[in-house]
N, C-alpha and C positions, 0 to 999 in steps of 0.2 A: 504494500500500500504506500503509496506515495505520500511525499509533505503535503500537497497542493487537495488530497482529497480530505486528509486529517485537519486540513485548517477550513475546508468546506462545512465537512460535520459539525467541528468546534464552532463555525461562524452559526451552523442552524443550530445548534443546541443553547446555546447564550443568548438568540436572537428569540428563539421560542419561551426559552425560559425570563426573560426582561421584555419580551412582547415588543420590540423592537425591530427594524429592517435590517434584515439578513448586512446588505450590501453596507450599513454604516458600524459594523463590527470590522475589525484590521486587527495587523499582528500586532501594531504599537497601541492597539483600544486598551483601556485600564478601568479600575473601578471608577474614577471620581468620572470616567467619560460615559459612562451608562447610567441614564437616568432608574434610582430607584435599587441602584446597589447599597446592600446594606448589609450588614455580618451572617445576617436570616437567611436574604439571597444570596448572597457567598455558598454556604453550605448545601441552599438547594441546586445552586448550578452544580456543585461540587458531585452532589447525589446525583444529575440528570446528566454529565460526565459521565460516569461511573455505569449507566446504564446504560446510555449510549454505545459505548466501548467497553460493554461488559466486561470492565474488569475494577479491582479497589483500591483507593490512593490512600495511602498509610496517612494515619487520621493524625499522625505526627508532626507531619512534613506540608498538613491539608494549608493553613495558615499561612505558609509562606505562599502559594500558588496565588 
């Protein structure tokens, strides 16, 4: 799987989960640039991640992401 399809996914899964257009998520997008991030939605995106690419991000390390 290539970068270009993983930052496709990653753009719809952030975009669906902040209810936001796909097209204004980027590699340089950050929290303070997504209207409606908040420590709440942190975690949910963190879980619709995780589901997306079925796999789990060490609840450690979650924090810095």
């Amino acid at each position: 799987m290539g970068d270009d399809v993983i930052l496709g996914w990653l753009r719809s899964v952030v975009a669906a989960t902040f209810e936001i257009d796909p097209g204004s998520v980027a590699e340089a997008t950050t929290a303070a640039g997504v209207p409606g991030w908040s420590s709440l939605s942190h975690l949910i995106l963190l879980t619709e991640i995780q589901k997306a690419f079925d796999m789990e991000l060490p609840m450690a390390g979650a924090a810095a992401l």
